[in-house]
N, C-alpha and C positions, 0 to 999 in steps of 0.2 A: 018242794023240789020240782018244780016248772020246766018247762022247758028251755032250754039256753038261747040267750036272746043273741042278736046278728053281735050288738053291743059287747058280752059278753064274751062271744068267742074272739074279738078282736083286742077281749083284754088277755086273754090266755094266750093268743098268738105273741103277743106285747112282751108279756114274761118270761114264755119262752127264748124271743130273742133276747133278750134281756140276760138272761141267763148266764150267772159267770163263774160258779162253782164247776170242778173240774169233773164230774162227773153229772149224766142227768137221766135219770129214769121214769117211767110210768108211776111208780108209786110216786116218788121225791113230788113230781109235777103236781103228783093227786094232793100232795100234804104242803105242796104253797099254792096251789089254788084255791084251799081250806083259809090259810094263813093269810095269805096278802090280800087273796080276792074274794073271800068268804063264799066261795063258791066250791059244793060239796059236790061229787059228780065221781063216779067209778074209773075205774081206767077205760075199760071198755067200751063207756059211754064215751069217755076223752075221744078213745081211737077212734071211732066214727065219723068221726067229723074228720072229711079230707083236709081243710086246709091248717089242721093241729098238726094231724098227722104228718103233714110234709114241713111243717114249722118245727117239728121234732125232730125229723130224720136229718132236716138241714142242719140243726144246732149239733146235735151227737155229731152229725158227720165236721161241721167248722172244731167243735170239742175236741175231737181226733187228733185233725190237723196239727202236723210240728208249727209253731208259733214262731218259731224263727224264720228271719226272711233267705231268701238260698243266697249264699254265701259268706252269710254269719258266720266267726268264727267258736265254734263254743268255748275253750279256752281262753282264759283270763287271762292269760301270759299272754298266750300266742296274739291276742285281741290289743292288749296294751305293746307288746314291739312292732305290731302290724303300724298301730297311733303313730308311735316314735318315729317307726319309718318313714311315714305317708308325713307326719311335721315336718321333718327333715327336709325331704321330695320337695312341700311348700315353700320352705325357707329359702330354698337353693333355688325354685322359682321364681320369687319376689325379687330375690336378690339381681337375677337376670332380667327380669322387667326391670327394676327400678335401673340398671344399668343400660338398658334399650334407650328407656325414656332419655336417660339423658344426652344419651346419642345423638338421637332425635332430636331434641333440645339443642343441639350444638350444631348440626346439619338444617335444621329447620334455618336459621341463624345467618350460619353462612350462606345459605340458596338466596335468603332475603339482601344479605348484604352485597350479593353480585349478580342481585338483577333475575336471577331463575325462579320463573312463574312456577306455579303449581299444577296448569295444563301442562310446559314443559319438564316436569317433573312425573307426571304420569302417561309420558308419553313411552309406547313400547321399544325397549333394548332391539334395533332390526338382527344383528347377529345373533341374541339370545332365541330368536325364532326358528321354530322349526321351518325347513326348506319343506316343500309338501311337491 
């Protein structure tokens, strides 16, 4: 039982992030570092080493963390008529674009059939201007 090589703690830092079960301790760490990385070492020995230690406190502290993003709704109901709603919303979108377009399509049409350029066409309304 040697001393931990640079190698070595970059695989324990590895596992730590790695880490997906919901809970993580000094011992757990000590008994899959036995396990995955057949490396036997006490906690105390663990803790020593600054950069475990802060590769531990970050994991426990992201473990912590609510997993939801904010504004999630936790409710399956309320989450499924939020869907229903927000399709709807879309629906009645598409429907008012796909109705724009062919507006457009039909003004486009007649500007071409009498002659109205497209510089004349983006030319500014003078009364819609503001007086300044």
């Amino acid at each position: 039982m040697g001393h931990l090589t640079q190698k070595d703690e970059k695989r324990i830092i590895k596992l730590i992030e790695g880490w997906s079960e919901p809970k993580l301790t000094w011992p757990l760490l000590v008994e899959a570092c036995k396990e995955k990385l057949g490396i036997s070492r006490a906690r105390q020995s663990l803790m020593k080493l600054p950069a475990v230690d802060i590769a531990m406190k970050n994991r426990k502290a992201a473990l912590k963390a609510p997993q939801e993003k904010p504004g999630w709704i936790g409710d399956i109901r309320e989450a499924n008529e939020r869907i229903e709603e927000l399709t709807e919303t879309n629906q009645k979108l598409m429907g008012a674009l796909r109705d724009m377009y062919a507006r457009f399509l039909i003004w486009q049409a007649n500007a071409d059939m009498h002659g109205v350029t497209q510089s004349m066409l983006e030319q500014p309304v003078s009364h819609l201007q503001k007086k300044t």
